[in-house]
N, C-alpha and C positions, 0 to 999 in steps of 0.2 A: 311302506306298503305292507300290510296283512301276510302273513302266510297264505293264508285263503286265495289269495290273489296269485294271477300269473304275474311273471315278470317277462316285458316284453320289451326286445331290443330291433331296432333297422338300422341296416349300412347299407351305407349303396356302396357297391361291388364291380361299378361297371355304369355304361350308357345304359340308360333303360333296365336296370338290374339292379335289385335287393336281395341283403341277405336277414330272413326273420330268425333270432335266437329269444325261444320263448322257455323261462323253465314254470315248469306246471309243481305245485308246493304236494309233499307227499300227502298233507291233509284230505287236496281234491281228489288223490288218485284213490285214499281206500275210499271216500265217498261214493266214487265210479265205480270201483270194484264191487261195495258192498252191495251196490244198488243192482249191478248185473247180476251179484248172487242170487239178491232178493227174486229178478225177475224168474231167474232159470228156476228156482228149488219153489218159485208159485204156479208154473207148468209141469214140472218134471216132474214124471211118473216111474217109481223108486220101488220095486217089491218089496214089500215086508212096513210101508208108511203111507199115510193117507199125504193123498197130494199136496203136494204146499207144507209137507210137516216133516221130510226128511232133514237131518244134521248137514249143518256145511259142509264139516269133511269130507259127508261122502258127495255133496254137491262140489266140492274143487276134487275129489276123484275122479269123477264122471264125467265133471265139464269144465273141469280149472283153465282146459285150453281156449275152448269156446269163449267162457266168461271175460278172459284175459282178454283176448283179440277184438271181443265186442268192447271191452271199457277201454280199452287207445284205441280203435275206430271214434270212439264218440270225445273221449277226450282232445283227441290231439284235430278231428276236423272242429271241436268248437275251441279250442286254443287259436289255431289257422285263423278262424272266422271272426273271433275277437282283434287279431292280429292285424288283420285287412281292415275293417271295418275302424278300427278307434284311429286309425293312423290314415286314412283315407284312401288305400293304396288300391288303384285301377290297373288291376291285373290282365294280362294280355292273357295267357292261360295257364288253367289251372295244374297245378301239381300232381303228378301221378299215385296214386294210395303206394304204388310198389317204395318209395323212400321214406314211407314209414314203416315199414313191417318189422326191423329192424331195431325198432325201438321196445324197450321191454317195461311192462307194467310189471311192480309187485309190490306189495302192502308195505307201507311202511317206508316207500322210497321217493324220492320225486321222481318227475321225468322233463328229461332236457330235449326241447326239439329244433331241429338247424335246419333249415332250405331256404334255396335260392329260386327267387323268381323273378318275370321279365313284367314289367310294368309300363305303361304308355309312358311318353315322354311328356317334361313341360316344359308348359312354351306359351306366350303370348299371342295373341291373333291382333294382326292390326287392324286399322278401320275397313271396315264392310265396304261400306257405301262409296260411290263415286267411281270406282273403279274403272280402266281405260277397256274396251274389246272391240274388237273388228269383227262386223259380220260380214260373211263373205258371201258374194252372190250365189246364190244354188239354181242358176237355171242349167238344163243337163246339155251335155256337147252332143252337138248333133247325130253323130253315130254310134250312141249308148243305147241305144232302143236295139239296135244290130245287133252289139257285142252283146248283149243281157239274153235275147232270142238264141245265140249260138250258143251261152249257159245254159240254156233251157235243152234245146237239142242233144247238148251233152249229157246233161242228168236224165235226160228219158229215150237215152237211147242204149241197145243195145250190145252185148259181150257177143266178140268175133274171136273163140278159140284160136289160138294159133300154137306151129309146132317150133316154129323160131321167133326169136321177140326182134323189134326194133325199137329206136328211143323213142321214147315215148310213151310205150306199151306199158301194161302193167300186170304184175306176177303176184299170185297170190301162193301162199304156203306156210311153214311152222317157222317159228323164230323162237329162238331162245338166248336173251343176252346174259352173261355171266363178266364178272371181273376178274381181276387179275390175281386173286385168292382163294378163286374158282365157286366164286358165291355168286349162286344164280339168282338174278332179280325180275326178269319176266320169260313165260313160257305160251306162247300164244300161238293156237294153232286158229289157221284162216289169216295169220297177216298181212295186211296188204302192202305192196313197195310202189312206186311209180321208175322206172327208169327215166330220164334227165335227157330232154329235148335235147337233139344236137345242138351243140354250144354250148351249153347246159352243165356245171360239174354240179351243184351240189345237191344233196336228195333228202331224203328223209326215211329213218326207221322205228319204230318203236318209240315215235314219239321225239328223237334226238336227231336233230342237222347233223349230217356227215359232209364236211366242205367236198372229198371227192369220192364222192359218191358212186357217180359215172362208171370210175375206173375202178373201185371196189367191185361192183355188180357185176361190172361185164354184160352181156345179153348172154343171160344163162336160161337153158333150155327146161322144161318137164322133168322135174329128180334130179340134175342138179343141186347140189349144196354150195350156195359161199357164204366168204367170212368175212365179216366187215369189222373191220376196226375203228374204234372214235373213241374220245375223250370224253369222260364224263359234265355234263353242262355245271356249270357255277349254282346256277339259280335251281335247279331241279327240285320237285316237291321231295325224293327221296334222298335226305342226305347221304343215305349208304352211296350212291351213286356218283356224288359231285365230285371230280377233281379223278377220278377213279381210270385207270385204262380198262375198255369195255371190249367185249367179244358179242358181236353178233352173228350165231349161223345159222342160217338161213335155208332152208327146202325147198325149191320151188314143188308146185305141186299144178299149177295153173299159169298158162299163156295168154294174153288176151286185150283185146284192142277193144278201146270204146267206140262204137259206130254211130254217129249223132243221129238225132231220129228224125227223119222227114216232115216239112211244114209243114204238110196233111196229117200227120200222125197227132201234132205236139195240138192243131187246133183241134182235132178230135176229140182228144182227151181233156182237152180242159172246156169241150161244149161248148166252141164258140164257132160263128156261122162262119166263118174267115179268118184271113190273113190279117186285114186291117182291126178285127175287131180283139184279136190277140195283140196286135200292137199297143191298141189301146189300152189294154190290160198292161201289158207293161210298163209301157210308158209314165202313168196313173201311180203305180208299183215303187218304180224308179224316181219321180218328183217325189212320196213319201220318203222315202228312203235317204233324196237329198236333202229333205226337211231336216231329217233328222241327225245327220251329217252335220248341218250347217249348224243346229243346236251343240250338239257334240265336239267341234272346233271351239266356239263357243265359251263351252263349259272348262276344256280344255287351256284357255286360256285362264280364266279364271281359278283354277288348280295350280297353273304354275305362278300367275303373279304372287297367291299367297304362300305357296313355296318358298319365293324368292324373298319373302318380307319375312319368313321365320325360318329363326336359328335356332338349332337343338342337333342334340347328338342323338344317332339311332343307334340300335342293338349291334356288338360290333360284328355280329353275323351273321344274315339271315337264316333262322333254325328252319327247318322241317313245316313248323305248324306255321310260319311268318310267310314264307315262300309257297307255300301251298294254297293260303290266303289268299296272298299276292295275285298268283295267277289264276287264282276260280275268278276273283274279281275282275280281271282283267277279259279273258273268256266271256263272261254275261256282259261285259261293254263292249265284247264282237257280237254278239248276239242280237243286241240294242243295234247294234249300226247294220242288222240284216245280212250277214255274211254267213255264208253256206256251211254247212258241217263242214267239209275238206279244207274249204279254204281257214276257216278256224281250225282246223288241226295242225294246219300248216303255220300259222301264226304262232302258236302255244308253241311250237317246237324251237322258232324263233325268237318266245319271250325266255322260253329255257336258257336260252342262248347269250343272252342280254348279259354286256356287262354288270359287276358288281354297283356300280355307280348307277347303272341304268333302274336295275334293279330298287336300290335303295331311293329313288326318287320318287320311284312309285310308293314304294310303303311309306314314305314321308307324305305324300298327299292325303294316303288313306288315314292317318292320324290326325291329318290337318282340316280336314273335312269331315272327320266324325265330329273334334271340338267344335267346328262351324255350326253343324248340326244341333249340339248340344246349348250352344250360345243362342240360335236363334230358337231353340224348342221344335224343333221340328217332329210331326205326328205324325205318321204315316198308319193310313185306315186299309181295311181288307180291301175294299174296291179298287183302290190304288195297287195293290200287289195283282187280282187281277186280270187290270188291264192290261200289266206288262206281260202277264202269260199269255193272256188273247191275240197281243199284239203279235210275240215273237212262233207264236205258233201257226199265225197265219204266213209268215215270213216263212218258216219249213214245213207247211202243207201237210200239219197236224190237228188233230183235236186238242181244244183248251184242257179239258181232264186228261187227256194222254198224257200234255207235257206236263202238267202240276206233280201227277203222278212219275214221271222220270224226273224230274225237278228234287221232288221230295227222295226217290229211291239213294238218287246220285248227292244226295247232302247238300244241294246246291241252292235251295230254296233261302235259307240264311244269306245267302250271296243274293239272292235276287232281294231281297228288303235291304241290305246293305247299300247294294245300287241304287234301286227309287230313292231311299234315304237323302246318299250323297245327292242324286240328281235335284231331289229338290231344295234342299240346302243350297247346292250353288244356284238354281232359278231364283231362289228370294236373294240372294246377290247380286244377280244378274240385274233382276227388276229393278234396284238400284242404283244400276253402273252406268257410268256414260259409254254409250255404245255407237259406234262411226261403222254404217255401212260403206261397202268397196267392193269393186268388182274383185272376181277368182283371180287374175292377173295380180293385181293390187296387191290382195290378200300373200298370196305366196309370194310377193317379192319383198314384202317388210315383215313376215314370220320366218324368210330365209335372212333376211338381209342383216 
């Protein structure tokens, strides 16, 4: 190999982990250098010399730091980018600029650059086609039109101040959770708690399951402060957090009972001439909702058979960026199945929760189903992205631009093409698979059995 040339080395370092050792030949680096000279001393404006005609010297006086910093910025990301690219390495994510700052350009020298990064796994995919799944029957049980109408009731109804709480009630006030090193991780003033129906221990705070919950809160009144104690969850998008002993305390600042709002209320506002013609509306609502249920079992199945038919080893720990993934994806496939903001807050707390195993099934799918993707070619067009906005925004009684617009603000938008992605990936699966309808009974008795 040429001096001219990098030299480029990869070890794998780990499950899903490379290490790139590239050294850059001193040749390229004054090239870089001189080239950054050239650009700075063709702008820079020097007293006492026409533009473009001052001496190097005083151009590395004036800007030797500048110049330096710009020729390994350009050096060392197209070293990186030769390094990925000629070795075909499919990077999970990219390397932070901060583990090279460290690296020093100067005339006449080479430069050596070392990192590690995480890289998809490989792995085979077995055959597509033919595949076994159970569709299960979706027609709805008969007193789901009831229990969906007493949801409704709930969410539009009104806050009953009180000066003492009972279970049940809900308190709103400041929280600020801190660890055991006294490093504060969140400071939220308006948080909201639920106190834990009698029988009830476990609750939720800031996002994190507290098994006893109950007996931490207590029914604490207006100004009030407790402290609740919990362990930090395994899977948490914050690594600072996982594993961590946590301090939450807690201000109340607010008492208050939710008052469901009366059958005349709930058909007023949503314009309809009656009781019967709101049923309608739900009922309508709730067959959608199983539809899509029944697709989502479904597809569900077809993620873990191909699970089960590939072997590979995953990252030996979910980072920050993998975990954080993990559950935005997971999140927009509550959203798909039309479940309520609380009640998806309440889930995320529970996926936080999720064993390590649990955990890693899920990123094993989401690997195994982007390859799928990639094997069958799958294109996903603007109108398909969307539809799922229009869909999920009619499920929380928003405008389609409101939600694109929180969609995009909250980063989540990459997550919702992720999702249609998979989803249609596994439907051209599906259209292939041998498929055996069975009643809900059926169903649950051979996906428990």
């Amino acid at each position: 190999m040429s001096e001219s040339k990098n030299t480029i080395k990869i070890d794998d370092v780990g499950p899903c982990r490379k290490r790139i050792s590239i050294d850059i030949p001193a040749s390229s680096v004054d090239e870089s250098l001189a080239s950054s000279y050239d650009a700075v001393a063709h702008e820079a404006a020097i007293p006492g010399f026409r533009k473009g005609h001052a001496p190097r010297r005083l151009i590395e006086k004036r800007f030797g730091g500048y110049v330096r910093d710009e020729a390994r910025q350009r050096l060392v990301s197209a070293a990186y980018q030769e390094a990925v690219e000629s070795n075909d390495l499919k990077v999970l994510s990219q390397p932070g600029h901060e583990i090279f700052e460290d690296i020093e350009v100067e005339d006449g020298k080479p430069v050596h650059v070392e990192l590690e990064i995480e890289v998809m796994p490989e792995f085979d995919l077995p055959e597509l086609k033919g595949l076994k799944v159970l569709k299960p029957d979706s027609t709805l049980p008969d007193d789901l039109v009831d229990k969906e109408i007493e949801k409704i009731g709930i969410n539009e109804g009104s806050l009953d101040e009180r000066e003492k709480p009972e279970r049940g009630d809900y308190l709103t006030g400041n929280a600020v959770m801190t660890d055991s090193d006294g490093k504060e991780h969140y400071n939220i003033e308006g948080a909201v708690v639920r106190i834990p129906e009698k029988g009830e221990d476990e609750g939720m705070i800031l996002g994190v399951i507290v098994a006893d919950f109950a007996k931490q809160i207590g029914l604490p009144k207006e100004g009030d402060t407790k402290t609740i104690k919990v362990k930090g969850p395994e899977q948490h998008e914050m690594e600072d957090i996982r594993g961590k002993d946590l301090t939450v305390n807690f201000e109340v600042v607010k008492v208050y009972r939710i008052v469901p709002a009366p059958m005349a209320d709930i058909v007023a506002k949503y314009g309809f001439t009656g009781e019967e013609q709101l049923r309608e509306m739900v009922g309508a609502q709730l067959n959608q909702r199983a539809e899509v249920q029944q697709q989502a079992v479904m597809r569900q199945q077809v993620a873990k058979t191909l699970a089960d038919a590939c072997d590979f080893e995953l990252p030996a720990g979910l980072t920050a960026h993998q975990a954080a993934r993990n559950l935005e994806r997971q999140r927009m496939e509550l959203m798909y199945r039309g479940m309520q903001p609380t009640e998806i807050e309440q889930k995320m707390a529970e996926l936080r929760n999720e064993s390590t195993e649990q955990a890693n099934v899920s990123l094993k799918q989401l690997f195994i189903l982007n390859k799928v993707a990639e094997q069958l070619d799958v294109q996903i067009e603007e109108p398909e992205i969307n539809a799922q906005i229009v869909r999920f925004a009619m499920e929380q009684g928003k405008r389609p631009e409101q939600l694109r617009d929180e969609l995009i603000k909250n980063g989540q938008i990459q997550t919702l093409v992720q999702q249609v992605r998979e989803h249609k990936a596994i439907d051209a699966v599906l259209a292939d698979a041998e498929v055996e309808e069975v009643s809900a009974e059926e169903f649950n008795k051979r996906m428990n059995g």
